[in-house]
VEXDREN-2710 file (C-alpha; in Angstrom, 1 decimal):
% VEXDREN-2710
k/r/px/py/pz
1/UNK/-44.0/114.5/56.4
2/UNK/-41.3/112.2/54.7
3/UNK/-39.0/112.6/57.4
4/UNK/-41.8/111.4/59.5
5/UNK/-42.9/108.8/57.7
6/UNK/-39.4/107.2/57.3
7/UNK/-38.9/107.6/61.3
8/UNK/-42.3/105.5/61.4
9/UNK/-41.0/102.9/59.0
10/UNK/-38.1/102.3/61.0
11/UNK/-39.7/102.1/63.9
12/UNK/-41.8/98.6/62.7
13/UNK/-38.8/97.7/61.0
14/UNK/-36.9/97.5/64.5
15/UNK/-40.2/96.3/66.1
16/UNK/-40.2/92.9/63.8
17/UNK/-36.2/92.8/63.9
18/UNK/-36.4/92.7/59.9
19/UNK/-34.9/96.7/59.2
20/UNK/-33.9/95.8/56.0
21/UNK/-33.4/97.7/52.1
22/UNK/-37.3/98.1/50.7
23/UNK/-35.2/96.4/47.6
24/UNK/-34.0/93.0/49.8
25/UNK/-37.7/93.0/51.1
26/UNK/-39.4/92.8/47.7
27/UNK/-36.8/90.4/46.4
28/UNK/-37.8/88.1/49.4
29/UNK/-41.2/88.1/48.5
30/UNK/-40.6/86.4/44.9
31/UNK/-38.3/83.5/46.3
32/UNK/-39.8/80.5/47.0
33/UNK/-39.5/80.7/50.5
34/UNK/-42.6/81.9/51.5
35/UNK/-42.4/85.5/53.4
36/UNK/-43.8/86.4/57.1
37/UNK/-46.7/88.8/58.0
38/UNK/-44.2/91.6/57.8
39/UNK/-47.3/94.8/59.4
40/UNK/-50.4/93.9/61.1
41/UNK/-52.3/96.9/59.9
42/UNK/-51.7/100.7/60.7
43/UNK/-53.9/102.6/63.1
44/UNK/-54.3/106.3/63.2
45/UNK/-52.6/108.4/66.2
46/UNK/-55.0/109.9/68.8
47/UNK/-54.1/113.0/68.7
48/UNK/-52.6/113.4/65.4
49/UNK/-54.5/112.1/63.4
50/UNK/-52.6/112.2/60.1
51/UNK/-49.7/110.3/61.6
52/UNK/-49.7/106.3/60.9
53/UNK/-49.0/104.1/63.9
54/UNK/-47.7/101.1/61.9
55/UNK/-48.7/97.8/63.9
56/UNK/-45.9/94.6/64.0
57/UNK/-47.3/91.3/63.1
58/UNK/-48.5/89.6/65.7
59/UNK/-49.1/92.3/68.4
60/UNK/-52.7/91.5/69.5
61/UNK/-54.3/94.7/69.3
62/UNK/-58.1/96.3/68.1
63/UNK/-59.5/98.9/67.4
64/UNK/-62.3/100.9/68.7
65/UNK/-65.3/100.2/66.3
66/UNK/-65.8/101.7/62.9
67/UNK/-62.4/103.5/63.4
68/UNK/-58.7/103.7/62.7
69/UNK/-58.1/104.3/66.4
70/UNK/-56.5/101.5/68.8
71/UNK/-58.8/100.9/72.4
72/UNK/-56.3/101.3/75.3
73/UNK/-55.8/97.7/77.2
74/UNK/-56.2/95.8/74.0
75/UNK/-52.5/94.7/74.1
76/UNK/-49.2/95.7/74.3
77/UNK/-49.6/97.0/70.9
78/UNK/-46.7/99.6/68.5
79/UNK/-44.3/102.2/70.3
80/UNK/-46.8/105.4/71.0
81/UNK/-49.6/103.6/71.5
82/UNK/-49.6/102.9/75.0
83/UNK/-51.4/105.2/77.3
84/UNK/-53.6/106.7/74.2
85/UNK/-57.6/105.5/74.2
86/UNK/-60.9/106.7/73.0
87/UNK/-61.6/108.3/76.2
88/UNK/-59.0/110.8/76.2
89/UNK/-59.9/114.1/74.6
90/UNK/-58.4/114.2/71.2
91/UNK/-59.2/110.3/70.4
92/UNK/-62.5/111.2/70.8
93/UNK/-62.5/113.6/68.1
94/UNK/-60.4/111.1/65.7
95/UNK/-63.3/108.4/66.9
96/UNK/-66.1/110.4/66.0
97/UNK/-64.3/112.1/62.6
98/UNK/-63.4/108.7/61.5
99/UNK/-66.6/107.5/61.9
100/UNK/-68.6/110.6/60.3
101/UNK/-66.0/110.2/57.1
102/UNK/-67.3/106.3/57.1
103/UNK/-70.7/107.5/57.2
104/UNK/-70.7/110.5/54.2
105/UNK/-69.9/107.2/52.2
106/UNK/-71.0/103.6/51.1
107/UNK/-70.0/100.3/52.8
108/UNK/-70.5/97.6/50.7
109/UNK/-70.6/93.8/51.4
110/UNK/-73.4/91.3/51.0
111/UNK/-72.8/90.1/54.7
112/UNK/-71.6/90.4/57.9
113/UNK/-67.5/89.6/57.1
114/UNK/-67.7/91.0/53.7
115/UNK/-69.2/94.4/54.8
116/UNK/-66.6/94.2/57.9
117/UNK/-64.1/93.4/54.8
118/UNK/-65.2/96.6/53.1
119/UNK/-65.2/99.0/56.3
120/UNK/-61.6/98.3/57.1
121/UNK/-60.5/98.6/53.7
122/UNK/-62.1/102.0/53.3
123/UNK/-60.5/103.1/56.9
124/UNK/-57.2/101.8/55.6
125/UNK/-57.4/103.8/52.3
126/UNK/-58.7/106.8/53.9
127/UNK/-55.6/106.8/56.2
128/UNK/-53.1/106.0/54.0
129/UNK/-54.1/108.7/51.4
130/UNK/-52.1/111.6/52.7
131/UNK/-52.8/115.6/53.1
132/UNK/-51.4/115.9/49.9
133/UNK/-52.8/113.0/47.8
134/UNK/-50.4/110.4/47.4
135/UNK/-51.6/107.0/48.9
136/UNK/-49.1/105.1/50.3
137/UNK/-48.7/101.9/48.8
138/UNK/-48.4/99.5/52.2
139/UNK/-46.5/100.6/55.3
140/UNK/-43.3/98.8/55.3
141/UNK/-39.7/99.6/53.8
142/UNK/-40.1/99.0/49.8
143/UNK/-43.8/99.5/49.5
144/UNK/-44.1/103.1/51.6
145/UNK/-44.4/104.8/48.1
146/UNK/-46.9/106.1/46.3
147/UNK/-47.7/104.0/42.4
148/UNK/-49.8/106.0/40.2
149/UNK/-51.4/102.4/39.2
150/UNK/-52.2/101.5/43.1
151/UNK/-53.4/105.2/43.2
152/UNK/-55.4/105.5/40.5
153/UNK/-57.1/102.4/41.5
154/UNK/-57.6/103.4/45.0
155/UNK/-58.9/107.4/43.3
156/UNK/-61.6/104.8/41.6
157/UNK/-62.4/103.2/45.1
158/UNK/-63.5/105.7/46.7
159/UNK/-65.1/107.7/44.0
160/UNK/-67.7/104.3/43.9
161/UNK/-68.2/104.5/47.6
162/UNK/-68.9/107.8/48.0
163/UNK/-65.9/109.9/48.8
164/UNK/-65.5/112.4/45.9
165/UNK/-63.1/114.7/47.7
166/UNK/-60.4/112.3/48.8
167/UNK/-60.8/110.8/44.9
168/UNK/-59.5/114.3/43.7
169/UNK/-57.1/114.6/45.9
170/UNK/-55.4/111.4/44.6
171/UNK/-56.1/112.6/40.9
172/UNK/-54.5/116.0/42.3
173/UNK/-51.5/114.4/43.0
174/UNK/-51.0/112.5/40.4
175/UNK/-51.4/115.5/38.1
176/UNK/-48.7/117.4/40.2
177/UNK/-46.5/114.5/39.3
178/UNK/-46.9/113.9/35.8
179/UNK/-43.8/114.4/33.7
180/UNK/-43.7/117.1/30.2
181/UNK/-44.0/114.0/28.4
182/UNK/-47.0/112.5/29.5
183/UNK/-45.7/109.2/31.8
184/UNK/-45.3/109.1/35.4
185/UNK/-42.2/107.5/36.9
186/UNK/-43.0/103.9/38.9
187/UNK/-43.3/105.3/41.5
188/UNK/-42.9/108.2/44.2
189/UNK/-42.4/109.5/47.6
190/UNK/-45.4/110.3/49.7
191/UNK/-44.4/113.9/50.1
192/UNK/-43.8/114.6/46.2
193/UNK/-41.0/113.6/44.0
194/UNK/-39.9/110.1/41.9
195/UNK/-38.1/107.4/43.5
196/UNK/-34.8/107.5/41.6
197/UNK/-33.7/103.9/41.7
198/UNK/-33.3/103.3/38.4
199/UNK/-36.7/101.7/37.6
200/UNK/-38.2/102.6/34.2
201/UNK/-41.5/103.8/33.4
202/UNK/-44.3/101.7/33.8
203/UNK/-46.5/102.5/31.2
204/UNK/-49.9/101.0/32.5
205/UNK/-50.1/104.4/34.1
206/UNK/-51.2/106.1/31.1
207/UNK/-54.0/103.7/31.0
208/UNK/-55.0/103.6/34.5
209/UNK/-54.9/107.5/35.4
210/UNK/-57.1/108.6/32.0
211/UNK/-59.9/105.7/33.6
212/UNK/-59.5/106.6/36.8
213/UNK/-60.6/110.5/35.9
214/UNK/-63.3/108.9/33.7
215/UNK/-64.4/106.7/36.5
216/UNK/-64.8/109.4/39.3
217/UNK/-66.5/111.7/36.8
218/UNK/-69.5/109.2/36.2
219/UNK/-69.8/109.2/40.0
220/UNK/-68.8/112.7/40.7
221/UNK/-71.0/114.0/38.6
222/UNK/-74.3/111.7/39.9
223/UNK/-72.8/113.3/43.5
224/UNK/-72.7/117.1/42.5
225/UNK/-76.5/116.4/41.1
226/UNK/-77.7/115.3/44.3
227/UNK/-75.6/117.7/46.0
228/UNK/-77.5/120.6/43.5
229/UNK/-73.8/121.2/42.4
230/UNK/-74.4/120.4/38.5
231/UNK/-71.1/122.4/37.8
232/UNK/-68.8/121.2/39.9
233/UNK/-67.9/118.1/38.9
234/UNK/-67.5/119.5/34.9
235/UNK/-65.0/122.1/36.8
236/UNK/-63.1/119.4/38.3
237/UNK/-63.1/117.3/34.8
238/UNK/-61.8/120.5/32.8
239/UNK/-58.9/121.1/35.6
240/UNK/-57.4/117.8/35.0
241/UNK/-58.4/117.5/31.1
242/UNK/-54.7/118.6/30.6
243/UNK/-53.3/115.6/32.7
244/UNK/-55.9/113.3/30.5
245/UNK/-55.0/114.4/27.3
246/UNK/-51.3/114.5/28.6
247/UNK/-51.4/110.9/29.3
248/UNK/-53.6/109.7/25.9
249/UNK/-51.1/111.7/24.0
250/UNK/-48.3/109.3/25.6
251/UNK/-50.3/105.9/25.1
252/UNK/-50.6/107.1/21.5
253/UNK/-46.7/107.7/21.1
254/UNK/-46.3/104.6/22.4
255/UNK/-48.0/102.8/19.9
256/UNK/-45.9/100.9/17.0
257/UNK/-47.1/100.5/13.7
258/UNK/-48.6/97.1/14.3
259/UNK/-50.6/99.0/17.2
260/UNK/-49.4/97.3/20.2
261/UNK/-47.7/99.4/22.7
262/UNK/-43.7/99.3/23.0
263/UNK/-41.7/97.0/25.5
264/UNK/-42.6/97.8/28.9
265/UNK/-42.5/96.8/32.5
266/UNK/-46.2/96.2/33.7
267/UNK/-47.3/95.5/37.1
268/UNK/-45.3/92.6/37.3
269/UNK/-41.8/94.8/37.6
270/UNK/-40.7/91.9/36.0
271/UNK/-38.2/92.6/32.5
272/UNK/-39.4/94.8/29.7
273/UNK/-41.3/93.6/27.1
274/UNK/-45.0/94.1/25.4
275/UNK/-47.8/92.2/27.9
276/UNK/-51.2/92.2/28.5
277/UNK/-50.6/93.9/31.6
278/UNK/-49.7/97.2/29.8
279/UNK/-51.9/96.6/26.5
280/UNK/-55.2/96.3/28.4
281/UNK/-54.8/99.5/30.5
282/UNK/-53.9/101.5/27.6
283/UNK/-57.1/100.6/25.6
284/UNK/-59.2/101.5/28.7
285/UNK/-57.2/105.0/29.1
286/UNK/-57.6/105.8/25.5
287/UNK/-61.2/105.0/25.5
288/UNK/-61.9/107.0/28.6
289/UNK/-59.6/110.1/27.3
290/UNK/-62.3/109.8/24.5
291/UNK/-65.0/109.9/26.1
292/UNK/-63.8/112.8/28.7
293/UNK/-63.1/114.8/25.8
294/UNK/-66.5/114.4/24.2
295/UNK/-68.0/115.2/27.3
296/UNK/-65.8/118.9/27.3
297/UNK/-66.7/119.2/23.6
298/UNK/-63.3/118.1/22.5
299/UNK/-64.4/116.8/19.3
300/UNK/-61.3/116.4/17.8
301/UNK/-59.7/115.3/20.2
302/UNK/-62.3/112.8/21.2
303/UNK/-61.6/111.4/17.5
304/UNK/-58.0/111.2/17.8
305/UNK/-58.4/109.0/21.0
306/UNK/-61.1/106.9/19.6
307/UNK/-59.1/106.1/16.2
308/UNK/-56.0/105.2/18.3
309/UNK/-58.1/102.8/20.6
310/UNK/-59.9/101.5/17.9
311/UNK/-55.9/100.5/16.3
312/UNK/-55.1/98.9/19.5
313/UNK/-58.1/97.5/20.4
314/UNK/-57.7/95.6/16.8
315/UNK/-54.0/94.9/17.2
316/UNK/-54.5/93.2/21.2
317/UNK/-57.6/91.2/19.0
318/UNK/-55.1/89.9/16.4
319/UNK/-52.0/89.0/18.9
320/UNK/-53.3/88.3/22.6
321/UNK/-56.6/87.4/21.1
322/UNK/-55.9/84.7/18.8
323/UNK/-53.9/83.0/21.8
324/UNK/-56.5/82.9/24.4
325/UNK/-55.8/86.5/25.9
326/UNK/-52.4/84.8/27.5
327/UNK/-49.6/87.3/29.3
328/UNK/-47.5/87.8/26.0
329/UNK/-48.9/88.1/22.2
330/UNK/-47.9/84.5/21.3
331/UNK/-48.6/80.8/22.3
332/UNK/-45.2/80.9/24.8
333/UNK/-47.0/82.0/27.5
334/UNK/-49.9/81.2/29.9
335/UNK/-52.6/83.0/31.4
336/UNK/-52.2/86.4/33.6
337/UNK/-54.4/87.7/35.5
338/UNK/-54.6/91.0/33.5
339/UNK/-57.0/89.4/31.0
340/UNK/-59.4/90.9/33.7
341/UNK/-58.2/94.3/32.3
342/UNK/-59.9/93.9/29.3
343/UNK/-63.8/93.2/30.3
344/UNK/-66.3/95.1/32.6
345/UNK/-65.9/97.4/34.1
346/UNK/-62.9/98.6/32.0
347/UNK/-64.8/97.4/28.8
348/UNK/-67.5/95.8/27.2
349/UNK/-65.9/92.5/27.1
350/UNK/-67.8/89.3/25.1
351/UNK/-67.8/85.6/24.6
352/UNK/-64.4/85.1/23.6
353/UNK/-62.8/87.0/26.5
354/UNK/-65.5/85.3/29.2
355/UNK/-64.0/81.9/28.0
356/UNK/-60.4/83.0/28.3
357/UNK/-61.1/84.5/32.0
358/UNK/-62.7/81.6/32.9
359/UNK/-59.8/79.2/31.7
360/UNK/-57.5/81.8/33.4
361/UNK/-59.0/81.8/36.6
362/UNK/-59.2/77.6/36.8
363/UNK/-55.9/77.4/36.1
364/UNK/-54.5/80.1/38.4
365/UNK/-56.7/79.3/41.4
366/UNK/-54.5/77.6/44.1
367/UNK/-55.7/74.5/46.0
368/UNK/-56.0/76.4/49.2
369/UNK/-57.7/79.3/47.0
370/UNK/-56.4/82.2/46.0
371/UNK/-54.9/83.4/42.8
372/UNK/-51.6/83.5/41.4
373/UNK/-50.7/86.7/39.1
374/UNK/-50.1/84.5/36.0
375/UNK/-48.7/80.7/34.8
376/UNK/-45.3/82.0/34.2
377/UNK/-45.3/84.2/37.8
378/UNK/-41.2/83.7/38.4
379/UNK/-41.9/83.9/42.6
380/UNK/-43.2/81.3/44.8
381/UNK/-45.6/79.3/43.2
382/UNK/-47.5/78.6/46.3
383/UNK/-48.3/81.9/47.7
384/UNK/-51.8/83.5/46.9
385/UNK/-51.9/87.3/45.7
386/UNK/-54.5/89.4/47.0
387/UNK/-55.0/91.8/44.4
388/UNK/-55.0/89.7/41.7
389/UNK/-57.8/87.2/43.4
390/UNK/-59.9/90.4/44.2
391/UNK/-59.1/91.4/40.5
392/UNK/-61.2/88.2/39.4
393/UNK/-63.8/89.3/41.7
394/UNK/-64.6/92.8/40.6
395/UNK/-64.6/90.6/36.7
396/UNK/-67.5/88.0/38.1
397/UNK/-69.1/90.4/39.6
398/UNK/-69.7/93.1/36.8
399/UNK/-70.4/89.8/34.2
400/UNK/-73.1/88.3/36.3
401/UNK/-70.9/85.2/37.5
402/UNK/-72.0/86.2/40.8
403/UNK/-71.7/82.9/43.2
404/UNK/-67.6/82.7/41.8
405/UNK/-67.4/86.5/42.5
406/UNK/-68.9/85.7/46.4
407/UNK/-66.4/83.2/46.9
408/UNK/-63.4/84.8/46.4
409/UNK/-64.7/87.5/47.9
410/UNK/-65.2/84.9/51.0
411/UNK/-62.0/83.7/50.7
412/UNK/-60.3/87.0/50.8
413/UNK/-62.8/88.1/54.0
414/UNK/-61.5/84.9/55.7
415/UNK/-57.5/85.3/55.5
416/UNK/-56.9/88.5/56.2
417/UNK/-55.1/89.3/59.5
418/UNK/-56.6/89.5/62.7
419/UNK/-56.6/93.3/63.1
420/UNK/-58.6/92.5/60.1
421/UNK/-56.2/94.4/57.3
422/UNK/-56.1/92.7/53.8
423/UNK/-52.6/91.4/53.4
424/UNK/-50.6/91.9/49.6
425/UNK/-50.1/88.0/50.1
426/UNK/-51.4/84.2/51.2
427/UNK/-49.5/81.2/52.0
428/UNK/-50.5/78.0/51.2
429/UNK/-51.0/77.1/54.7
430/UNK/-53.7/80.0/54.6
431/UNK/-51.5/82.9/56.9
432/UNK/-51.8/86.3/56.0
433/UNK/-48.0/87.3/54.5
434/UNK/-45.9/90.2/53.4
435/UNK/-47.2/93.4/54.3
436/UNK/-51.4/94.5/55.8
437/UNK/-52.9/96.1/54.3
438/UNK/-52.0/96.9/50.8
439/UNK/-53.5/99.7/49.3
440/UNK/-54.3/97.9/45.7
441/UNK/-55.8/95.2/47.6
442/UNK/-58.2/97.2/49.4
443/UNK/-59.3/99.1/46.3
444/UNK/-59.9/96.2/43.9
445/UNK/-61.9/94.5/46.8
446/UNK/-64.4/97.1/47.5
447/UNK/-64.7/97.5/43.6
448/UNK/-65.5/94.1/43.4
449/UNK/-68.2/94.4/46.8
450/UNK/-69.6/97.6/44.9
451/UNK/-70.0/95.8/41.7
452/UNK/-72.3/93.0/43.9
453/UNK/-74.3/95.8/44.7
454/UNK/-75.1/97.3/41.7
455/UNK/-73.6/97.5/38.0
456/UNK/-70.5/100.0/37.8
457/UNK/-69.4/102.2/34.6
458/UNK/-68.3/100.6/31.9
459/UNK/-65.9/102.6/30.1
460/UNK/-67.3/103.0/27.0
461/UNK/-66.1/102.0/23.1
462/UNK/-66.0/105.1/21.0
463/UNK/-67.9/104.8/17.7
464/UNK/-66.0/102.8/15.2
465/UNK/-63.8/101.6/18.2
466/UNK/-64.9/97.7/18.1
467/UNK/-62.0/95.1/16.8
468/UNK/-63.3/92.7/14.7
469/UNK/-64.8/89.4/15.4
470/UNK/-62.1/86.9/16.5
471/UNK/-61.4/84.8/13.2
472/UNK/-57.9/83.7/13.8
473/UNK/-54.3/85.8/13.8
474/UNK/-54.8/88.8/11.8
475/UNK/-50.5/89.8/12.4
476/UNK/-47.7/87.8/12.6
477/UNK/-46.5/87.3/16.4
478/UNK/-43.1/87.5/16.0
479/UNK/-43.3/91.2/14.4
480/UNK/-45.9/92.2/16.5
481/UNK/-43.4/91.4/19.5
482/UNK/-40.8/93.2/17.7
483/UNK/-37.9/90.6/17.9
END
């Protein structure tokens, strides 16, 4: 299946004339020269329907409706796709399956583009989760890997909309792939194994995996009551307990004695250093691990996790906090989009963070819309990110801010490509750039469309686990970054 997927990849990559490294392709994107629609969108293969036909920018394609599945005669379309339509035998059978997977499930979307929005996503996801569990990042050189943090995101996803099986598979996968100590590597290969390029661990995954097993339990386990299964989801929960518990144990280790995490890289891939981006994630793992372990009468353990979130929670309250919830735990820095980390539906939130997302979301809001990740972003300053605009969604949506929540959610609707995939980036002139679709994308915008429809788990504060009011700097920023 890798060799296959790398013969796919280099297949666009000659189809676009751009077969470069995946390392000279994610550098490009953070110049300031803004970057081309690298993929279309992907479409599944008639008669194989696990294989990814990867579709060149610009190719004018569609697909038959409420599928993954091009029409024959729409274009001159990728390499293999000529020759291959719905009426043939086995595209049939990929038509109808696709569109009996779409229906077991949930669309969301409050209209007519959103809900078109959320129906591609959903095909996207469900095609680029492989056999084996590991969903594949985007489909170009450099993003064709699998990131626990895009994955646990996308396990989430479809939990929410209604696909509990494919949500274990991802869960499954990344339990495979966890290391003895706890952490998962940045990233790996779609058929198992780290990418050994010398990147460090990114410790957000420690955060995100524990929420995303908390996450599909709450709606795994409303699925297995209305199934008549009441046991089935506890079974599931229990099997990958040891992954949880694996990964709070990690977060805990990680913590110093002022109670913020070490030096990291976060999301970003940006340097190593101690950021909201990997602080925020951490509380919300530690806090689900405490929950899941309650809910396996895990008592002690279920203490252990709640006494270490309570620590961090107070030490992200006494460094971030006292700044305005900025990207690093002093005034030096501006906003990042990760203050979205810390409220609903990852945690309770309040006042003081609502003020802070609201600041941050003026101020990284582009003219032509669209978000930047954060004030100190070191790419090109003019280029919209998907994710993190969808990011603010799903944060307006699950606090009521509901008309700023439908606008972005507009906005993203209106600029994706016109195979309708949701690109990783923007450009100021409003073209879709860099690679469609991106997995992350598509997860945090049907997060954000199912949190329109109705409120989604928060992940709850353990007794005792609530910092203290804000009142100021409770630890001095300079130790608390550890220079």
């Amino acid at each position: 299946m890798t060799r296959r997927l790398a013969s796919l990849t280099a297949t666009v990559a000659v189809l676009t004339g751009a077969l470069v490294t995946g390392a000279g392709v994610r550098q490009a994107v953070r110049t300031s020269r803004a970057p081309a629609l690298l993929t279309e969108g992907i479409a599944a293969s008639p008669c194989a329907p696990q294989d990814v036909i990867i579709v060149p920018a610009h190719r004018e394609v569609r697909y038959d409706d409420g599928t993954s599945t091009l029409l024959t005669g729409s274009g001159p379309g990728p390499a293999g796709a000529a020759g291959t339509g719905p009426a043939s035998t086995c595209a049939a059978a990929g038509v109808a399956a696709s569109r009996g997977w779409l229906a077991a499930g949930s669309v969301p979307g409050t209209n007519p583009a959103t809900r078109s929005m959320a129906q591609r996503a959903l095909l996207d996801l469900h095609l680029s989760t492989r056999p084996d569990g590991a969903v594949v990042a985007g489909w170009y050189p450099g993003w064709d890997y699998a990131w626990p943090r895009d994955s646990s995101w996308v396990a989430v996803a479809l939990a929410v909309t209604g696909h509990d099986a494919d949500a274990v598979r991802v869960l499954t996968f990344l339990q495979r792939e966890q290391s003895r100590h706890g952490t998962w590597a940045a990233r790996y290969q779609p058929g198992g194994g780290p990418v050994r390029d010398g990147r460090p661990v990114e410790l957000d995954a420690v955060g995100w995996v524990p929420w995303a097993v908390w996450s599909w339990y709450q709606a795994g386990h409303q699925a297995s009551r209305r199934a008549g299964d009441r046991d089935w989801a506890r079974q599931e929960l229990s099997r990958l307990w040891p992954m949880v518990s694996a990964a709070a144990g990690a977060a805990e280790q990680s913590l110093s004695p002022g109670g913020l995490p070490a030096a990291a890289t976060d999301y970003w891939e940006d340097g190593t250093q101690v950021t909201l981006g990997t602080a925020a994630p951490l509380l919300t793992g530690l806090r689900a691990a405490s929950d899941i372990a309650s809910a396996l009468g895990r008592a002690q353990a279920a203490q252990r996790w709640a006494d270490d979130a309570a620590r961090l929670a107070t030490a992200i309250q006494a460094s971030f906090g006292c700044y305005g919830f900025n990207r690093l735990p002093d005034d030096s820095s501006g906003p990042d989009a990760s203050v979205t980390f810390l409220g609903p539906p990852f945690g309770p939130g309040g006042a003081a963070l609502d003020r802070a997302e609201d600041a941050a979301e003026r101020g990284l809001t582009l003219p032509g819309g669209g978000l930047l990740p954060g004030a100190d972003w070191p790419g090109n300053t003019t280029m919209a990110w998907t994710a993190e605009t969808a990011f603010f969604a799903l944060f307006d949506a699950s606090t009521g801010e509901n008309g700023r929540a439908a606008a972005l959610l507009s906005w993203l609707a209106a600029h994706r490509t016109p195979l309708g995939a949701l690109p990783e980036q923007v450009t100021a002139a409003g073209q879709p750039a860099s690679v469609a679709p991106l997995a992350w994308t598509d997860a945090a915008v049907l997060l954000a469309l199912s949190a329109q429809a109705h409120r989604l788990p928060v992940t709850p504060v353990p007794p005792g686990g609530q910092p203290p009011a804000a009142g100021g700097c409770l630890l001095p920023p300079l130790s608390v970054v550890g220079r």
